[in-house]
ROSE-4610 file (N, C-alpha, C; in Angstrom, 1 decimal, always signed):
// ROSE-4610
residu = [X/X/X/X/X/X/X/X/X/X/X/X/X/X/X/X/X/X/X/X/X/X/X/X/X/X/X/X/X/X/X/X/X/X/X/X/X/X/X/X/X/X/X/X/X/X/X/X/X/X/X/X/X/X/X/X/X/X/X/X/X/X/X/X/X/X/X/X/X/X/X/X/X/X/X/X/X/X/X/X/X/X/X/X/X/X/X/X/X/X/X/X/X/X/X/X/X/X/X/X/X/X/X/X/X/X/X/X/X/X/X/X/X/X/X/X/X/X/X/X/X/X/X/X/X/X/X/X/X/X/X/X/X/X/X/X/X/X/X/X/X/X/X/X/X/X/X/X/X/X/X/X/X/X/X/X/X/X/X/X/X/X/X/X/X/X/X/X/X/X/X/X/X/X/X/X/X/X/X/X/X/X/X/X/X/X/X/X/X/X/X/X/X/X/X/X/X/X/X/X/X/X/X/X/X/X/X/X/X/X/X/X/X/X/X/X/X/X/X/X/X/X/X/X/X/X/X/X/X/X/X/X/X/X/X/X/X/X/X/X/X/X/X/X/X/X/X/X/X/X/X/X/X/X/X/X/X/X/X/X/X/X/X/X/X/X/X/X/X/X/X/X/X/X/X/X/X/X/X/X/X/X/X/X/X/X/X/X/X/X/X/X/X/X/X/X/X/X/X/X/X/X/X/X/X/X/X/X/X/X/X/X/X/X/X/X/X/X/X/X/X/X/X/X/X/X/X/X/X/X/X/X/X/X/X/X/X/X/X/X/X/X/X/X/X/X/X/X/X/X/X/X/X/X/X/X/X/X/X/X/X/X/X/X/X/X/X/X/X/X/X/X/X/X/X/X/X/X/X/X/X/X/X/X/X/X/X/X/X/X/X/X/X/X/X/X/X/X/X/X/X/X/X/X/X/X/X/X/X/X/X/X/X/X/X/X/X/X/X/X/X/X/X/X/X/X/X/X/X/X/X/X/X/X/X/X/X/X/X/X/X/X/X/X/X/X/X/X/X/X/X/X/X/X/X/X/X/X/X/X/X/X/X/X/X/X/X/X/X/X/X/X/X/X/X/X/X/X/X/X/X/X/X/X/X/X/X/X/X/X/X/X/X/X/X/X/X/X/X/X/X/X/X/X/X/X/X/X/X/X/X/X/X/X/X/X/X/X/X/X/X/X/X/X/X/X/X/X/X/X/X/X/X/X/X/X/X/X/X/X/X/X/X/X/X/X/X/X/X/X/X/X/X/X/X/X/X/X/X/X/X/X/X/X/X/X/X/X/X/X/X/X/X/X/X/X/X/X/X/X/X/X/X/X/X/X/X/X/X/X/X/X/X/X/X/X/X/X/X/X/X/X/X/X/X/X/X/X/X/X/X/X/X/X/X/X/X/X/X/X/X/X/X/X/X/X/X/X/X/X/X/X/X/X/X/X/X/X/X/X/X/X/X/X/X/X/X/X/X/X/X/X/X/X/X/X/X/X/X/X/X/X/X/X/X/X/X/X/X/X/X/X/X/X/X/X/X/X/X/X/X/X/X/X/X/X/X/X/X/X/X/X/X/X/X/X]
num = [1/1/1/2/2/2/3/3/3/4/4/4/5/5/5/6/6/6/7/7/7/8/8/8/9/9/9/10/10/10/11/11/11/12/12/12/13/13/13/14/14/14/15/15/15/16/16/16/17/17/17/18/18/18/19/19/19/20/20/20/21/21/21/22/22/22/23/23/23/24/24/24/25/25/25/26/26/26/27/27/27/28/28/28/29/29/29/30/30/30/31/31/31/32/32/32/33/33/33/34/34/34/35/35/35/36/36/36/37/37/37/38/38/38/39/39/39/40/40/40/41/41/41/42/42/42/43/43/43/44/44/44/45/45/45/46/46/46/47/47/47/48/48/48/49/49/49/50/50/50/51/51/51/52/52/52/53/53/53/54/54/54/55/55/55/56/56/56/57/57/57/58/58/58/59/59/59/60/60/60/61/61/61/62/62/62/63/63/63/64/64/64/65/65/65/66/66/66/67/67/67/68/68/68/69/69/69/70/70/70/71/71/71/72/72/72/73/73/73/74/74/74/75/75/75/76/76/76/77/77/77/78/78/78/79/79/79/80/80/80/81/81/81/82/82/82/83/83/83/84/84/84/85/85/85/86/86/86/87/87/87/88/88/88/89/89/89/90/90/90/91/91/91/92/92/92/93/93/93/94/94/94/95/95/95/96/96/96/97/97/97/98/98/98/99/99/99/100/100/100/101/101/101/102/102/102/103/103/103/104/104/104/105/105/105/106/106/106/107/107/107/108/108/108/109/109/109/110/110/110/111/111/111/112/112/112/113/113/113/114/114/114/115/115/115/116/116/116/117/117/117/118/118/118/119/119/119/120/120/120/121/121/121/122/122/122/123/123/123/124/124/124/125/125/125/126/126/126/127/127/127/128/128/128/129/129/129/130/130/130/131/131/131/132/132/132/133/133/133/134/134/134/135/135/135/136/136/136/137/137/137/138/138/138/139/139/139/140/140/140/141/141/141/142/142/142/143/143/143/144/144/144/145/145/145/146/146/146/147/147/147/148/148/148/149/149/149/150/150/150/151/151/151/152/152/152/153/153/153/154/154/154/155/155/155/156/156/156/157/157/157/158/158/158/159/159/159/160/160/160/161/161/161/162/162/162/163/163/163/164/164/164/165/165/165/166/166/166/167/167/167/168/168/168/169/169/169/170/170/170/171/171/171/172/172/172/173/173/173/174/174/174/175/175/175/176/176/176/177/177/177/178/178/178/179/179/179/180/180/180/181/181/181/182/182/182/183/183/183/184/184/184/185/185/185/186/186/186/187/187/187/188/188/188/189/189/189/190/190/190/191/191/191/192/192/192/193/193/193/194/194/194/195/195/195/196/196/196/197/197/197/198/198/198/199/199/199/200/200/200/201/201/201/202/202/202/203/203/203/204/204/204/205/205/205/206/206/206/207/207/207/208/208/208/209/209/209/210/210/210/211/211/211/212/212/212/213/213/213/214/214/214/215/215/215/216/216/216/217/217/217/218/218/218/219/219/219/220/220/220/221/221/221/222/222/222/223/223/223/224/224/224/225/225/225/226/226/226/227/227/227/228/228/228/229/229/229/230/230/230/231/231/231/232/232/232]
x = [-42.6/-41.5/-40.5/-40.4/-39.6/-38.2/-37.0/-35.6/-34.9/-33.9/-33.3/-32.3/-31.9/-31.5/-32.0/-33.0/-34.1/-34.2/-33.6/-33.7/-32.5/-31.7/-30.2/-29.7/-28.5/-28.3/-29.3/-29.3/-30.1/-28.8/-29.2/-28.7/-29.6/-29.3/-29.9/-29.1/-29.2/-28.3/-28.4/-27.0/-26.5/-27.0/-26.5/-26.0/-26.1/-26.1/-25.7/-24.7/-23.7/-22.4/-22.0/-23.0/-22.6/-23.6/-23.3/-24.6/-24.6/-25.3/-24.8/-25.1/-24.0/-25.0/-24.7/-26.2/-26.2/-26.2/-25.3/-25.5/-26.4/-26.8/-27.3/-27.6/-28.9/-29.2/-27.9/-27.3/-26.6/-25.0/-24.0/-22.8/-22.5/-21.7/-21.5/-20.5/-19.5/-18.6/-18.9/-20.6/-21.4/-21.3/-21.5/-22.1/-20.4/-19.9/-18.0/-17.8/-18.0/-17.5/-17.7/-19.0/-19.9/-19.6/-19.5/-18.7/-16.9/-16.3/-14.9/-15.1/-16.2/-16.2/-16.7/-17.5/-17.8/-17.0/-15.7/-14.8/-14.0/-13.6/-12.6/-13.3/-14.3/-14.7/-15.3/-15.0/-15.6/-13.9/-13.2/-11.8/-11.1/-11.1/-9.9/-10.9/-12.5/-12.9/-13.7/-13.3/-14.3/-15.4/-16.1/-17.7/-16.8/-17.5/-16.7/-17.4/-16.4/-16.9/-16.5/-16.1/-16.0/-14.7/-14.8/-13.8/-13.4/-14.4/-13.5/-14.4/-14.0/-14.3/-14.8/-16.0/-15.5/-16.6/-15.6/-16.1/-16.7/-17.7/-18.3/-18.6/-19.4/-20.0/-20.3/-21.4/-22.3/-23.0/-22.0/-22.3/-20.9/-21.2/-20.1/-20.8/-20.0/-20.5/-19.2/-19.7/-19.2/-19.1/-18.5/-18.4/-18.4/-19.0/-18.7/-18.8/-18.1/-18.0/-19.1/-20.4/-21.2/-20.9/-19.8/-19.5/-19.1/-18.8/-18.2/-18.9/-20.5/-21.3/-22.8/-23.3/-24.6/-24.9/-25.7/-25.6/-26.7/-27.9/-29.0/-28.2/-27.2/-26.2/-25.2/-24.7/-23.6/-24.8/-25.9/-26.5/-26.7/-27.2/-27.6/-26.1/-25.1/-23.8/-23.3/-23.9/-23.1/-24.8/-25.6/-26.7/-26.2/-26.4/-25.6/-24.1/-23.4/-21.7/-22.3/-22.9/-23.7/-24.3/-25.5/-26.1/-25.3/-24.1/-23.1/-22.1/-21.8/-20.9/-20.8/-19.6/-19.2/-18.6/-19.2/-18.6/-17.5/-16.5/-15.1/-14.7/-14.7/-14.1/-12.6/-12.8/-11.5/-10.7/-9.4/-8.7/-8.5/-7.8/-7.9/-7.2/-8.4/-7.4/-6.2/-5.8/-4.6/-3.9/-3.9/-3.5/-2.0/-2.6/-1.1/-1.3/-0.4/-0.4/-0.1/-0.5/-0.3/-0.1/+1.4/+1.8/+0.9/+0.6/-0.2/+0.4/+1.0/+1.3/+0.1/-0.5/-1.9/-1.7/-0.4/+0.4/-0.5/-0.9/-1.4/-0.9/+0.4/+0.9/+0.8/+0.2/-0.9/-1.5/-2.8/-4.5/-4.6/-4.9/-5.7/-7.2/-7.6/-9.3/-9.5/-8.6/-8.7/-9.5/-9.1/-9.8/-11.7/-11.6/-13.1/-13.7/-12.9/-13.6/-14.0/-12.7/-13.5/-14.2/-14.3/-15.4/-17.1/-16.8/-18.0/-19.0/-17.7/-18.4/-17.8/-18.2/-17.4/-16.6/-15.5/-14.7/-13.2/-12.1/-10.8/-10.1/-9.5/-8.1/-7.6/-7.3/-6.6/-7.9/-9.0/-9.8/-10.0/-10.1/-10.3/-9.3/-7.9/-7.1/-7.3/-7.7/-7.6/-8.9/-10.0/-11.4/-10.4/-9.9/-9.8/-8.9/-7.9/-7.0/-6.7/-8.1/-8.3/-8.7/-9.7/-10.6/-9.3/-9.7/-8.9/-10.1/-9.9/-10.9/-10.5/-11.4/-11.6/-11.9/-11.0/-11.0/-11.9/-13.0/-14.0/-13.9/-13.4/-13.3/-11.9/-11.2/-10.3/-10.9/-11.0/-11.5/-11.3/-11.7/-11.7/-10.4/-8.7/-7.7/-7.0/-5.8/-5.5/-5.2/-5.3/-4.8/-6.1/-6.7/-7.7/-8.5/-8.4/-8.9/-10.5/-11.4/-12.8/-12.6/-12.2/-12.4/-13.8/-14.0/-15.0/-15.1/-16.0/-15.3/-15.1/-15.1/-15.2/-16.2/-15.7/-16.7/-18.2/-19.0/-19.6/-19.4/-18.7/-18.6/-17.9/-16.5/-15.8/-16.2/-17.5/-18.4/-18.5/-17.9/-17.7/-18.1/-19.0/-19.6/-18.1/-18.1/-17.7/-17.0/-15.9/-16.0/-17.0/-17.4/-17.9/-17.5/-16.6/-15.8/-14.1/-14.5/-13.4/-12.4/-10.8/-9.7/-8.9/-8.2/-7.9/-6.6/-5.9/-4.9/-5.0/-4.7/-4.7/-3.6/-2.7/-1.0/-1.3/-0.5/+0.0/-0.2/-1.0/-0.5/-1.8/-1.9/-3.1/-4.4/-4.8/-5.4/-7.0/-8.2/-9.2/-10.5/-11.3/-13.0/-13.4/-14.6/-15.6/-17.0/-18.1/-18.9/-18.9/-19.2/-19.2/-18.0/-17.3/-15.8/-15.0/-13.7/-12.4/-11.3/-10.2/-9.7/-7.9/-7.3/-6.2/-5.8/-5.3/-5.5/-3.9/-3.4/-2.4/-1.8/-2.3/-1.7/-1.8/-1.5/-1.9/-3.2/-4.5/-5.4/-6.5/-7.6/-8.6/-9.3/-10.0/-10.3/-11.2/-12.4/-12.8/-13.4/-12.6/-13.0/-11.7/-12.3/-11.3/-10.0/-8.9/-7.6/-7.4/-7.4/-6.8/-5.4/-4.7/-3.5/-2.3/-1.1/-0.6/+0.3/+0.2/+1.1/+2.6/+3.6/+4.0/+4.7/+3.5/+3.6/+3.5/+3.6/+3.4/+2.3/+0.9/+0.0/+0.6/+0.1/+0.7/+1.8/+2.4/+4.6/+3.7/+3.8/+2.9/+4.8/+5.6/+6.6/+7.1/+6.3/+6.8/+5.8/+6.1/+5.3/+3.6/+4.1/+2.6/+2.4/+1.7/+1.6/+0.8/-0.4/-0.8/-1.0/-0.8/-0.1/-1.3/-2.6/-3.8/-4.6/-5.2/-6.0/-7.5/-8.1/-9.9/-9.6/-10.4/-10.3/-9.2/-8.2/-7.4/-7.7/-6.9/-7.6/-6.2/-6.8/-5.6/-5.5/-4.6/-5.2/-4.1/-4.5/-3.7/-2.9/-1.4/-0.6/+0.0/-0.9/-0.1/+1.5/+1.9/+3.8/+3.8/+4.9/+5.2/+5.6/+5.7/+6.4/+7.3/+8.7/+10.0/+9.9/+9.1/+9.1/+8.8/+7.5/+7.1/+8.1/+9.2/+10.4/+11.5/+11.3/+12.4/+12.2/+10.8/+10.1/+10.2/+9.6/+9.5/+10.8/+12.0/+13.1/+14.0/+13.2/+14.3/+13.3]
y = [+18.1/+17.2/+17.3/+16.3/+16.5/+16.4/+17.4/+17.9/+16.2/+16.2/+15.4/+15.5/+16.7/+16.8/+16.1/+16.5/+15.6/+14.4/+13.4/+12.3/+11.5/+12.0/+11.6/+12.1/+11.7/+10.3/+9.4/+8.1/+7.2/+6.1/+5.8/+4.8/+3.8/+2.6/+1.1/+0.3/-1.0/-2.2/-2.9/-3.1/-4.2/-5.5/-5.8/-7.0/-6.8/-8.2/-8.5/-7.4/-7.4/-6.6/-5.5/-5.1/-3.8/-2.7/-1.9/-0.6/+0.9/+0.7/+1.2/+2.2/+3.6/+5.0/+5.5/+5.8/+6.2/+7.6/+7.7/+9.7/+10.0/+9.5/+9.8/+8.5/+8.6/+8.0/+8.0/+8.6/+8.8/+9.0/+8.6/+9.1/+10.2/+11.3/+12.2/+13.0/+13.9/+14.5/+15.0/+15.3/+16.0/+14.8/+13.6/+12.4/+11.9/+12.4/+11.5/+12.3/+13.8/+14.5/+14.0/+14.1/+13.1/+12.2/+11.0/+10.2/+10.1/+11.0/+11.2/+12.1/+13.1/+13.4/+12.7/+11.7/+10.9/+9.5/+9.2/+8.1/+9.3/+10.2/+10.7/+10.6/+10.9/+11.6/+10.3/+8.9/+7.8/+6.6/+7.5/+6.9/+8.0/+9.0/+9.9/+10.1/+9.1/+9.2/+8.4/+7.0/+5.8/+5.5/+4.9/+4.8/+3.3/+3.0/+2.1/+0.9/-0.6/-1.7/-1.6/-0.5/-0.6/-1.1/-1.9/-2.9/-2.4/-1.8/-1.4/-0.4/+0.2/+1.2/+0.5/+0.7/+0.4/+1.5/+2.6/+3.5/+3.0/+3.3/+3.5/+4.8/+4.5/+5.7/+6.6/+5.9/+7.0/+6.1/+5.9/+5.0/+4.5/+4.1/+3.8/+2.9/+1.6/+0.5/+0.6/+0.2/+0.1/-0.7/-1.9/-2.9/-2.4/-3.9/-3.6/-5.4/-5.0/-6.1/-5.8/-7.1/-7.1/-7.4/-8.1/-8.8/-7.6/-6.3/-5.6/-4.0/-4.0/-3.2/-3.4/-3.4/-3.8/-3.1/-4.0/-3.3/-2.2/-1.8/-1.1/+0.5/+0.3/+1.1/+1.5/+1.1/+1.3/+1.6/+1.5/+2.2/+3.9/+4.1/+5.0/+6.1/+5.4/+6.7/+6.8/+5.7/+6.5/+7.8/+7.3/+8.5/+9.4/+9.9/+10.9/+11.6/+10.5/+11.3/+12.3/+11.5/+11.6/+13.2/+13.6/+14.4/+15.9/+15.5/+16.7/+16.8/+16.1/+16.4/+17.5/+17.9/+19.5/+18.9/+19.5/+19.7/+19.8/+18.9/+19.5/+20.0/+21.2/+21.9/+21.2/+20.3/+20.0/+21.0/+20.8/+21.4/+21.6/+22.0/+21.5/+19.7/+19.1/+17.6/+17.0/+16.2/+16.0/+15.1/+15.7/+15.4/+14.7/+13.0/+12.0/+12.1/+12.1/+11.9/+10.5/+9.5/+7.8/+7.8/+7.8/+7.4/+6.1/+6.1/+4.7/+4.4/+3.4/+3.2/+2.3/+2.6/+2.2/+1.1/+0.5/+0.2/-1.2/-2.0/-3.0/-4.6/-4.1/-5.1/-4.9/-3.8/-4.2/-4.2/-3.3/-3.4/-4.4/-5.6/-6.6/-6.6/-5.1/-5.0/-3.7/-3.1/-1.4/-1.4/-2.5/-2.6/-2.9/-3.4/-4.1/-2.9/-1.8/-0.8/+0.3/+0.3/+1.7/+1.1/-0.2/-0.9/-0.9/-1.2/-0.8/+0.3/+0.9/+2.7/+4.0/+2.2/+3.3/+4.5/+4.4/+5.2/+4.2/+5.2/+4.8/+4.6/+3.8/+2.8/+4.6/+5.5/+6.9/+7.6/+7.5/+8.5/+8.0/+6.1/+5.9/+6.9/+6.1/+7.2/+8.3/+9.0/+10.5/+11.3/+10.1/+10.0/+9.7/+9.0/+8.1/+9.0/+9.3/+10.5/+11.6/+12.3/+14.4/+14.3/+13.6/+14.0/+14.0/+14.6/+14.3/+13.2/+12.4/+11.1/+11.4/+10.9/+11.3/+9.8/+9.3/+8.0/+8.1/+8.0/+7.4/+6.6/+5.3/+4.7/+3.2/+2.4/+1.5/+0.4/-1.2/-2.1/-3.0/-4.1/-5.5/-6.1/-5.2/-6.1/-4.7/-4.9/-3.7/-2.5/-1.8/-0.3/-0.5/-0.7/-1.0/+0.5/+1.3/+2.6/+2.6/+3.1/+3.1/+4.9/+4.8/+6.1/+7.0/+8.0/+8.4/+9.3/+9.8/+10.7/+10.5/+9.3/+8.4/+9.1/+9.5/+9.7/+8.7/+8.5/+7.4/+7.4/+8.1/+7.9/+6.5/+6.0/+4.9/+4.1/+3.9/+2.8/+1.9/+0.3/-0.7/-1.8/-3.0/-3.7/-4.7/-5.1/-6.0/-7.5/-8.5/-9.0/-10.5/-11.2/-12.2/-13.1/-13.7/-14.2/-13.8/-13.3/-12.7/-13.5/-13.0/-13.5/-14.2/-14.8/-16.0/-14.6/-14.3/-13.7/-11.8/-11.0/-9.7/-9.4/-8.8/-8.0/-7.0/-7.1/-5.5/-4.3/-3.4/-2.0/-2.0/-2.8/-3.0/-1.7/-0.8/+0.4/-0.3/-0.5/-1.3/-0.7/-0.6/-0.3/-1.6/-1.1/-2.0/-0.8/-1.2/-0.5/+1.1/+1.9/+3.1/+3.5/+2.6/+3.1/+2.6/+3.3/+2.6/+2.5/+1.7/+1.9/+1.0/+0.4/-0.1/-1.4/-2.1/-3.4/-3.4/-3.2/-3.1/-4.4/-5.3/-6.6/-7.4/-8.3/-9.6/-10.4/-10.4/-11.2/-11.3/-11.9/-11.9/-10.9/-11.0/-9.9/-9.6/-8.9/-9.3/-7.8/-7.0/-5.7/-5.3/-4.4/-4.6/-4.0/-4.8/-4.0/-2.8/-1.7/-0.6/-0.2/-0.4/-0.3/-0.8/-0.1/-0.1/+0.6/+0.8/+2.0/+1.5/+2.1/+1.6/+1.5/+2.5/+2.6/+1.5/+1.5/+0.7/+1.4/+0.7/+1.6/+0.6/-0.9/-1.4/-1.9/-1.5/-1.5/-2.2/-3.6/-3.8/-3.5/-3.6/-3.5/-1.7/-1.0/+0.5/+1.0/+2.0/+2.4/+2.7/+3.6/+4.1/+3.0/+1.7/+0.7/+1.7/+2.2/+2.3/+3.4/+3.6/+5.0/+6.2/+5.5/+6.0/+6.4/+7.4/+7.5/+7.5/+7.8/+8.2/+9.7/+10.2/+11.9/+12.4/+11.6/+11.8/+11.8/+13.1/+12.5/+12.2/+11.4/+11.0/+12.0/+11.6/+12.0/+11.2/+10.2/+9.6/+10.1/+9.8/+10.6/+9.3/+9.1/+8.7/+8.4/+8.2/+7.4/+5.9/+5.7/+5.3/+3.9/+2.4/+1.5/+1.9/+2.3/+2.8/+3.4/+4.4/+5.0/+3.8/+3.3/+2.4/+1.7/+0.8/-0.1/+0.9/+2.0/+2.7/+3.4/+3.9/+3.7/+2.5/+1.6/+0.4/-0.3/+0.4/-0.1/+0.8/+1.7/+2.9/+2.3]
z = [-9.0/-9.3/-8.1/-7.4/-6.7/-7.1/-6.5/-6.5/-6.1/-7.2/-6.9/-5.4/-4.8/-4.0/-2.5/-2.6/-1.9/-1.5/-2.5/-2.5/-2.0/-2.3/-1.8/-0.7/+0.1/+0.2/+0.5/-0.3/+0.7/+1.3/+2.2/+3.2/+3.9/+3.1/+3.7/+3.7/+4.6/+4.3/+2.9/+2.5/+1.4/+2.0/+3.2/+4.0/+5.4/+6.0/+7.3/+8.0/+7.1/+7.2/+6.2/+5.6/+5.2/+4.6/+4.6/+4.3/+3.0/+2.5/+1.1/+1.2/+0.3/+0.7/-0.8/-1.7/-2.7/-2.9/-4.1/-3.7/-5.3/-6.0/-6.8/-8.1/-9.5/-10.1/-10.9/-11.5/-13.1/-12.3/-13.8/-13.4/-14.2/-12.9/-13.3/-12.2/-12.9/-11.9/-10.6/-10.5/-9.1/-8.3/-8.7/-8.0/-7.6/-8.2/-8.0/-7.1/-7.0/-6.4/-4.2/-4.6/-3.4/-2.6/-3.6/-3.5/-3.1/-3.1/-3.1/-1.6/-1.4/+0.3/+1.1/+0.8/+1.5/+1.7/+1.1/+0.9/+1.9/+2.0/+2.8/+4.4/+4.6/+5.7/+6.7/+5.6/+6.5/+6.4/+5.6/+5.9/+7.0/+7.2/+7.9/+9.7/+9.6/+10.7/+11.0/+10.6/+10.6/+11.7/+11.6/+12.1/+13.0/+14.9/+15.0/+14.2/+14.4/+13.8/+12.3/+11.8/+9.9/+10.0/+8.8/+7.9/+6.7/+6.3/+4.1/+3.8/+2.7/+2.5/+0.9/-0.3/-1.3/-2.5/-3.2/-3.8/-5.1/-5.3/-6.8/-7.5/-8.9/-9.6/-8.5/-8.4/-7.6/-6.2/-5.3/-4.5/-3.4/-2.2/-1.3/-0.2/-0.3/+0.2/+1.5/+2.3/+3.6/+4.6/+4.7/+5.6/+6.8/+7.8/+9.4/+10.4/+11.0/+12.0/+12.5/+12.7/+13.4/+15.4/+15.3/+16.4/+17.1/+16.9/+17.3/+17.8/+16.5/+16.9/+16.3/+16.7/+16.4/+15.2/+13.8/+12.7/+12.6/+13.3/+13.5/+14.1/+14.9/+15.7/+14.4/+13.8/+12.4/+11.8/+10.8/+10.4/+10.8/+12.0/+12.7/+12.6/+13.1/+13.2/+11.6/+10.6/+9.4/+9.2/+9.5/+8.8/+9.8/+11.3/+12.1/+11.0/+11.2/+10.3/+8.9/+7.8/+7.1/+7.1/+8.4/+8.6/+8.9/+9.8/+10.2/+9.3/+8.3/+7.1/+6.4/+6.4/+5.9/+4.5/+3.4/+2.4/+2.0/+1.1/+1.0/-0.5/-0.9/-2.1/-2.1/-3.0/-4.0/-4.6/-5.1/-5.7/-6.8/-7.7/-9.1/-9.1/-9.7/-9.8/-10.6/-9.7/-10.0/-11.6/-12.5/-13.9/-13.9/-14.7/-15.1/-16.2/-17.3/-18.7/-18.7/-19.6/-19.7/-21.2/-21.3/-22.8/-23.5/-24.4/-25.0/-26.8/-26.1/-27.9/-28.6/-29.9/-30.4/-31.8/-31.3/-32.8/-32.6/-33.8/-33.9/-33.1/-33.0/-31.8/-30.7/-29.9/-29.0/-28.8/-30.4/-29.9/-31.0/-30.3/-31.4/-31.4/-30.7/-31.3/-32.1/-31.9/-32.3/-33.6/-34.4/-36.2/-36.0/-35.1/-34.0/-34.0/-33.1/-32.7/-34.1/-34.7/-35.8/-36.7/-36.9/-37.9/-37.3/-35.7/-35.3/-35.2/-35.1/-35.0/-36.5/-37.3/-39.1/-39.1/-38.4/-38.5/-38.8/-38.8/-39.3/-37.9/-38.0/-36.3/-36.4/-37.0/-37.0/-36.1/-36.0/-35.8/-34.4/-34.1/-32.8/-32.4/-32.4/-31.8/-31.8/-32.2/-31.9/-31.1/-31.3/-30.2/-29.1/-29.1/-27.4/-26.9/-27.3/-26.8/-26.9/-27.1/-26.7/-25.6/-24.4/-23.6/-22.4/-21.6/-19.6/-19.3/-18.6/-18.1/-16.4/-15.7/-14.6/-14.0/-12.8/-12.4/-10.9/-11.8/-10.9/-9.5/-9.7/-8.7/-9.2/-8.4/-8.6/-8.7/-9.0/-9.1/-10.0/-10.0/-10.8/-10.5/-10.1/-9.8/-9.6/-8.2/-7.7/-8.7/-8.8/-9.5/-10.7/-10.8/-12.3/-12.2/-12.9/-13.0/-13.9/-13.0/-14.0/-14.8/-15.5/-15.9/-16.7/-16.4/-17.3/-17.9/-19.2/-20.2/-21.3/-21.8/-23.3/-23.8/-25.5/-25.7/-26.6/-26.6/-27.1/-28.7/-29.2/-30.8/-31.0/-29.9/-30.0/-29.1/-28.5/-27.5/-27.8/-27.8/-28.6/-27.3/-28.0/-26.6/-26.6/-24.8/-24.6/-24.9/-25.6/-26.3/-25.8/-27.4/-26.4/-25.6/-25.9/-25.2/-24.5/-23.4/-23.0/-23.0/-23.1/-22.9/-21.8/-22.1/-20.5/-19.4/-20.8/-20.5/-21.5/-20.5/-21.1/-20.5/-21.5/-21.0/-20.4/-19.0/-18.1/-18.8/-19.0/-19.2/-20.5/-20.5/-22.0/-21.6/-22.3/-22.1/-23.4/-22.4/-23.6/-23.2/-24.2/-23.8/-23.8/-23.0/-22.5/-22.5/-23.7/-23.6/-23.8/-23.0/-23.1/-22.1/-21.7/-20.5/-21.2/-20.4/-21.2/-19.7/-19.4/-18.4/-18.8/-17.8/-18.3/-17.1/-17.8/-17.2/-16.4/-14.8/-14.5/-14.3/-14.3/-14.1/-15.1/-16.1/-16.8/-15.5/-16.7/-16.2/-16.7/-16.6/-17.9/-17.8/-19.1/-19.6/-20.7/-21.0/-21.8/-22.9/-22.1/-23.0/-24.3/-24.9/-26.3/-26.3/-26.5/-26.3/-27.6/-27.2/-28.4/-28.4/-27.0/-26.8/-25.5/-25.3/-24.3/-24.0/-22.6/-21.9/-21.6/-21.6/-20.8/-19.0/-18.7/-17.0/-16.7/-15.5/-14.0/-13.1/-13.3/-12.6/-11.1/-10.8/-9.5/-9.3/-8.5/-7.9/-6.3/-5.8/-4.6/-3.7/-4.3/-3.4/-3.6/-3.9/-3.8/-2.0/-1.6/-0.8/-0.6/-2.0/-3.0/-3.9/-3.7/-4.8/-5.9/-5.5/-7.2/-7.7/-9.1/-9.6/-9.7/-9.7/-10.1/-8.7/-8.7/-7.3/-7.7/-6.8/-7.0/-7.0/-8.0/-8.0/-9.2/-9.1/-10.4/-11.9/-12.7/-14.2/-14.6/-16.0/-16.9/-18.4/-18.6/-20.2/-20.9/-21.9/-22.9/-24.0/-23.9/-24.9/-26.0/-27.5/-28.6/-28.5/-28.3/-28.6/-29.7/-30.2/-31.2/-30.4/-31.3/-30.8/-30.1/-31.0/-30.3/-28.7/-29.1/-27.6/-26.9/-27.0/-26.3/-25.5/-26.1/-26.0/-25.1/-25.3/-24.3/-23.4/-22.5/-21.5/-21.3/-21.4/-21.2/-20.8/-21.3/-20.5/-20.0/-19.2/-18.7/-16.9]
């Protein structure tokens, strides 16, 4: 049987313009971890010709200007960077608490969810918020957190027809993930609640409140609170 170690990284082209480097099959904190040294070490010492950076599960896609270096050449120095890459031991990660109020005026699916998974709207809550979640990677609209860590007892599919409009701060699963929607925008995973942070401020320095590597953990609050966060 061959070691999965063995097998990874692989590195081939996506594209014309860009070259994918897998660090493993499954998601999992080994493969994030991977993923998070290898998002540093191709941001703090870019390969020439790169354009973007873009993190996944278990995976890091990598634009490049062809005009600028031949893409056979940009393959070659990310496997090289790749080959002399020193390991980086993380720290302990960095923990945000995200107040979530779960009151029925802002999950209009939460009753969706515990009917699907025969449990009580009391029990989702209390599934969805014991775990620390670990934010994978950002995406779908700036600050949008993939988190992972759900547990699959509250795993509810996707709705079928998604929504035109989903409110700022709206905290919903989708499938076996759950994440929070920082801007009004569509949407089609189940709302259970809402925070009332500001994951994206585009006019703050630090626009978005969530990083890659960061965990969350969701804290119950009441309407009221909700309303007074929400206006402090």
């Amino acid at each position: 049987m061959t070691d999965e170690r063995e097998k990874y990284p692989q590195v081939f082209f996506a594209s014309d313009r860009s070259v994918l480097i897998r660090t493993g099959d499954t998601i999992s904190e080994k493969n994030h971890e991977t993923v998070h040294n290898y998002f540093d070490l191709f941001s703090l010492n870019p390969v020439k010709g790169a354009q973007s950076i873009h993190p996944a599960y278990n995976s890091l896609l990598l634009t490049f200007d062809p005009a600028v270096i031949n893409p056979a050449e940009f393959l070659s120095e990310v496997k090289l960077k790749l080959l002399n890459a020193i390991p980086f031991i993380y720290p302990d990660k960095y923990l945000i608490e995200i107040p979530v109020c779960y009151d029925e005026e802002f999950a209009p699916d939460i009753s969706n969810v515990a009917q699907h998974n025969s449990i009580t709207v009391e029990k989702v809550i209390e599934i969805h918020s014991a775990p620390e979640y670990l934010v994978y990677f950002l995406g779908f609209s700036p600050g949008f957190p993939y988190l992972g860590g759900m547990s699959d007892k509250i795993s509810t599919p996707r709705l079928q027809t998604p929504r035109i409009k989903v409110p700022e701060g709206s905290v919903a699963i989708g499938g076996n993930h759950t994440g929070i929607y920082p801007l009004s925008s569509p949407g089609g995973w189940n709302i259970i609640g809402r925070t009332p942070l500001k994951l994206f401020s585009p006019e703050k320095k630090e626009p978005v409140l969530l990083k890659l590597g960061y965990k969350i953990k969701f804290i119950p609050i009441s309407k009221k609170d909700f309303f007074e966060m929400k206006n402090t």
